[in-house]
N, C-alpha and C positions, 0 to 999 in steps of 0.2 A: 547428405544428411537425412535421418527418418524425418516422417511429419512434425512428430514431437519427441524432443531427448529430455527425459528427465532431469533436474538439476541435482544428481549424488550426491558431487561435490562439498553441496554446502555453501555454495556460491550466495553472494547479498548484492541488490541493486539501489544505488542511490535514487533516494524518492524526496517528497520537498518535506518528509516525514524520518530522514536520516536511511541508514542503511535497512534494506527489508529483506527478508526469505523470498523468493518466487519458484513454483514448482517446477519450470522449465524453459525450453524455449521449443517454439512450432514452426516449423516452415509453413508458406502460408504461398507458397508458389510463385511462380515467375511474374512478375509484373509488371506494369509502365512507372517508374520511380523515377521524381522530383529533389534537386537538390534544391535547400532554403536556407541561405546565409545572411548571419544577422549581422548588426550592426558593433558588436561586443568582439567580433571576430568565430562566435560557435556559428557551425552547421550542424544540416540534418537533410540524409538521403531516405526518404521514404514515398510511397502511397499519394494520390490526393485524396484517399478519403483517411489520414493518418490524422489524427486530431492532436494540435497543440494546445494551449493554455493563452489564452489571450488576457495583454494588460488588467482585465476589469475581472480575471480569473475564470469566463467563460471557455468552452470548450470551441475551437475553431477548426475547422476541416482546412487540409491545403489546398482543397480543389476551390476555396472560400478564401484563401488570404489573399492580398494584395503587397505591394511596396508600400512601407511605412508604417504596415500595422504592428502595431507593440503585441510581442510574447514573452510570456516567461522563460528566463532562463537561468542557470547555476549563481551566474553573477547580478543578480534582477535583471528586470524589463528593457528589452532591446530593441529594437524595429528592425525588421526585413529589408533587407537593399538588393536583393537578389532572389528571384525563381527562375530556374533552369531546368528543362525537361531534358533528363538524361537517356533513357533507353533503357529496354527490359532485363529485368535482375531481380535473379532468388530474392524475397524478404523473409522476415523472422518476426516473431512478437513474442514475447515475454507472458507465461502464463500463471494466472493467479498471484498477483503481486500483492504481498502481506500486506493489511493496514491501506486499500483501496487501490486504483488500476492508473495512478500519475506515477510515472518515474523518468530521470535524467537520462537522455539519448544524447551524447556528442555535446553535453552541457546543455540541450532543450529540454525542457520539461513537455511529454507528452501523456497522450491519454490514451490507453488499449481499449480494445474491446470489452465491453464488460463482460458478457457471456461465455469467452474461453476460459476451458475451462480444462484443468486437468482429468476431472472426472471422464471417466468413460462413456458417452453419449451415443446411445444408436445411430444416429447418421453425425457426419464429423462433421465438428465445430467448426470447422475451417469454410465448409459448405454450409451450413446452416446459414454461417453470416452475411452470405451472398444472395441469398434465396430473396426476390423479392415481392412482396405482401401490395393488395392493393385495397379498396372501399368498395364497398357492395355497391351495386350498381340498383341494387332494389333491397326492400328494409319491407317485410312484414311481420308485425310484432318482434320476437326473439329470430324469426329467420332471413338469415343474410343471403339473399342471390347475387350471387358475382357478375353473371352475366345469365341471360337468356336461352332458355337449351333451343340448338339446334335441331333441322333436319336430319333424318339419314344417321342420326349418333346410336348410342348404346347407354342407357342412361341407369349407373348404381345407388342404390341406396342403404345405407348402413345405421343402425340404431343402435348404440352402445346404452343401455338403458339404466335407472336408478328407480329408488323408492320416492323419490319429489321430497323429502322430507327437512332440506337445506344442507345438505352430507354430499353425497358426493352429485357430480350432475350426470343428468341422461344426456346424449350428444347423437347429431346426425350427422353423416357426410354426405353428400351426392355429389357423384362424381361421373363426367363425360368421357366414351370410351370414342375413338380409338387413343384420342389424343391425352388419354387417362389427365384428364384436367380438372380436377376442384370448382363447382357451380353454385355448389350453396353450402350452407353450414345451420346451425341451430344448437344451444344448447342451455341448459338450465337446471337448478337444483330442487326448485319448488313444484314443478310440473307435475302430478300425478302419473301414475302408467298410464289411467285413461286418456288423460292429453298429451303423453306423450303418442299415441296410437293416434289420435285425432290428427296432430303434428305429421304421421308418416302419410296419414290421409289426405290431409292436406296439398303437400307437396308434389304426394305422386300423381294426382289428381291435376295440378297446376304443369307438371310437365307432360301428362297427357292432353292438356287442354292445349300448349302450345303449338304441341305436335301436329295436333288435328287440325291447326287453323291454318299450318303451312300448306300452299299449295304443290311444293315440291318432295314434301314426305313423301317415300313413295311406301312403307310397308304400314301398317296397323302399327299404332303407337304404342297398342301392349304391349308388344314382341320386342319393344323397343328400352322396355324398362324391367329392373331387375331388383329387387328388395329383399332385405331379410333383416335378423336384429337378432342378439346375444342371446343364447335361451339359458345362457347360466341364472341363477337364484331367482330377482324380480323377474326374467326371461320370462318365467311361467305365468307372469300377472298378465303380461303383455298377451301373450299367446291365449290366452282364456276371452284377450278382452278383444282379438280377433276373429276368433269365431263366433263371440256374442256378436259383434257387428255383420261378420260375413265376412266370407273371403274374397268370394266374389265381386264387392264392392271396392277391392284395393284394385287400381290397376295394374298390371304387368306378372310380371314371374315372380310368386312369392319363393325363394329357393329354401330350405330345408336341412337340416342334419343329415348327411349319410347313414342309409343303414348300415345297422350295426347285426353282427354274425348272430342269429338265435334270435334277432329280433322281427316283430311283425312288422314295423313301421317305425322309420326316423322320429329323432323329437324335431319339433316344427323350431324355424330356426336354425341358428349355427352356435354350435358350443366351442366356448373358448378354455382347451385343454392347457397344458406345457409345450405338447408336440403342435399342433394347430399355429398357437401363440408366437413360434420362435422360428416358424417355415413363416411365418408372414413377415415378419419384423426383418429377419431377412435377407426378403425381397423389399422391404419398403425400403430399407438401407439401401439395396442395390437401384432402386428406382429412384432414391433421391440423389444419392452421390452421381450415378450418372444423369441426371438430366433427363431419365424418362418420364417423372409422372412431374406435372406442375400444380406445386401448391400456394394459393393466393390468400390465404388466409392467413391475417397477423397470429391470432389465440393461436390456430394448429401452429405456426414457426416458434411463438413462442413454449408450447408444451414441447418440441423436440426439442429445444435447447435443455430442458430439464429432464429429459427424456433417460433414464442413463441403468448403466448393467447394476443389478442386481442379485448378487448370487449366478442363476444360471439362466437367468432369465430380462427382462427389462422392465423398469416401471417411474413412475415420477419420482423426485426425488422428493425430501422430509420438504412440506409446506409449499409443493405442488401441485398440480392436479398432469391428470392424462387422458380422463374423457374422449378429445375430441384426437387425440392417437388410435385410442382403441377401436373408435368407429370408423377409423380410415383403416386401421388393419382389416376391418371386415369388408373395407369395399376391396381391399389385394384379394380377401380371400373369394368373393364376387367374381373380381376380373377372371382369376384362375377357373371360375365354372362355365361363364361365358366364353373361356378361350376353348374348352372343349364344349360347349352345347350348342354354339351357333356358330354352324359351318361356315357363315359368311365373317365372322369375327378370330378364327380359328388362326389364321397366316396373318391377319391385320397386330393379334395382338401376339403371335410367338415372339417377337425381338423384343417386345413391351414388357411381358410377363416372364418369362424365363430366364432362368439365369445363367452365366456363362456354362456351359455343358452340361445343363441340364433338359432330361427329355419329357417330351409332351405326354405323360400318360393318362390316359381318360381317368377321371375323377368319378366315383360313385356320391349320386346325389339323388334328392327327392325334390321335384319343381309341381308347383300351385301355378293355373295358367286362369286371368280371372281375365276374358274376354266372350 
C-alpha cells in the first residue's frame, strides 16, 4: 500500500459523532502492536502510543493503560481484561476525520493524531510525528540554548529577519555542524532590526566565548563560526545596521550573496529567490525524513507540521507562521558553503548535505572574516 491512499470512494467512518468523511488512510509503517480486549467482548490491535478514550472521556495512551481501566467503546464504558504484545505489523490511521479526530476502531473509540494531515507538508507527517522536541537547557531573554556549543564543531547562524512591528517575526537558527544539530533558537515580532542585529551579536559572541574557554579547542573560534541573514526587503535595514556597528566586531564568517554576472560586488547577505528557496527545502526534506539533521525544537516541529506546498513552492499555511523554517533553510544553505570552503568539513559533511546523486560542485560566494 502508498503511504497515503486517498478515500475516492466516498467511504464514511463511524465516530461517537455518527457516520463522517475522512480524506484517507496512511501507512504509518511497521511497528511493535498491542492487542487490548475489553470487557463487552471489542478489541483493538494498535501502537502504545495509539490513544483511546478513557471512562471520564480523557484521552489515554496504551503504553498508559492498565487492566481494569474503563474506555469507551460502541456499546459504552468497558474495562480492559487483557493487554498482549503481539509482534511487528504494518499500521494505518485515518486522516482528517470530519467533525474532529475520535472515531470507532473494532467498536473502540479512539483518538488519531491531530496533526495528520492530508495536505501536502514538506517533510511527511508521518515523520514529523516522531521527531522528538526537548527544553532549553539555558533561557536568555527570547533566546533558547539547547545545549552548550562544543569543541572542534562548525557553528551556523541564520537570521530570517522582520520589521519588529508585531506582523510577522524575525527568527534565528544556530545550528552544530558535523552533527548538523539545532543549539539555539530566538524569535520575535516586536524586536526592531537594530535588536535583532544586537540578538545575532550577542549569540555569536556567547559561542565564541565558549569556545575560547575550552581547553581542547584546537583552531581559532572565528573559523569556527559561520553567519549570515536574508537580505530580501528589511535585509537591507539589517545590513546598514551592520556596517554602522562594524563588521569586524561580529565573530566568525560573515558569508554573502554570490556574485552575480556584470556585477562589482555581492549584496551582503543571502537572498532568498524561487530557485534558492526550493533547492533548500529540498534538502531540508531530505535531511529530515532521513534522520540526518536533528531538530530539538518544539516552535520549529510545530511550524513544519504547517509547513505545506503551495503552488510551486512552500510556505505556512492560512493562520500559521513559518519564521523559524525559513531561518533553518538558511542554515542548509550555510551547511552547503561550508561543505565546499572548509576543506576540513568538506567529506565530514558530503553524506550530510548531498543528496542522493547529487555532485559536490564548488559554490561561488563572498565571505567577511572578522578576526
Amino acid at each position: 500500500m502508498k503511504k497515503f491512499q486517498k478515500n475516492t470512494k466516498g467511504f464514511k467512518v463511524l465516530t461517537d459523532n455518527g457516520y463522517r468523511d475522512f480524506s484517507g488512510v496512511a501507512c504509518m509503517g511497521f511497528k511493535q502492536v498491542w492487542r487490548i480486549e475489553l470487557s463487552n467482548g471489542f478489541y483493538l490491535e494498535a501502537t502504545d502510543t495509539h490513544k483511546l478514550i478513557d471512562g471520564n472521556g480523557e484521552i489515554l495512551a496504551i503504553a498508559n493503560a492498565n487492566i481494569n481501566d474503563k474506555v469507551q467503546s460502541l456499546t459504552g464504558t468497558a474495562h480492559i481484561i487483557s493487554i498482549t504484545k503481539k509482534g511487528i505489523e504494518p499500521v494505518y490511521d485515518l486522516i482528517d476525520v470530519d467533525s474532529g479526530h475520535k472515531y470507532f476502531t473494532n467498536g473502540v473509540l479512539s483518538h488519531n493524531c491531530e496533526f495528520l494531515s492530508a495536505e501536502e507538508t514538506l517533510v511527511s507527517s508521518m515523520v514529523l510525528q516522531n521527531l522528538k522536541s526537548k527544553e532549553p537547557s539555558r533561557v536568555d531573554g527570547l533566546i533558547r540554548w539547547y545545549e552548550r556549543p562544543l569543541p572542534n564543531r562548525v557553528y551556523l547562524l541564520g537570521l530570517d529577519p522582520s520589521t519588529g512591528t508585531g506582523g510577522d517575526r524575525a527568527a534565528i537558527q544556530v545550528f552544530m555542524l558535523p552533527e548538523m544539530r539545532q543549539i539555539a533558537e530566538w524569535c520575535d515580532n516586536t524586536s526592531p532590526p537594530k535588536l535583532q542585529v544586537e540578538v545575532i551579536h550577542k549569540m555569536l559572541n556567547y559561542i565564541k566565548s565558549e569556545l575560547s574557554a575550552d581547553l581542547t579547542q584546537k583552531q581559532n573560534p572565528d573559523e569556527s563560526i559561520y553567519w549570515t541573514f536574508e537580505n530580501n526587503g528589511v535585509g537591507e535595514a539589517i545590513s546598514s545596521l551592520v556596517v554602522e556597528i562594524g563588521e569586524e566586531k561580529f565573530p566568525g564568517h560573515f558569508t554573502h550573496e554570490p556574485k552575480r554576472a556584470g556585477l562589482r560586488k555581492g549584496r551582503r547577505g543571502l537572498t532568498t529567490s524561487f530557485k534558492p528557496k526550493i533547492a533548500a527545502c529540498t534538502k531540508l526534506k531530505s535531511l529530515v525524513e532521513s534522520g540526518r539533521i536533528e531538530l530539538v525544537s518544539s516552535p520549529l516541529v510545530a511550524e513544519l507540521k504547517n509547513y505545506i506546498r503551495s503552488g510551486q513552492s512552500f510556505e505556512a499555511k492560512s493562520g500559521s507562521t513559518d519564521d523559524l523554517v525559513s531561518a533553518t533553510l538558511l542554515i542548509i544553505r550555510l551547511a552547503e558553503i561550508v561543505r565546499d570552503f572548509d576543506p576540513h568539513m568538506t567529506e565530514k559533511l558530503r553524506e550530510v548535505i548531498l543528496l542522493e546523486g547529487e555532485e559536490a560542485e564548488p559554490l561561488p560566494f563572498i565571505m567577511s572574516v572578522s578576526f
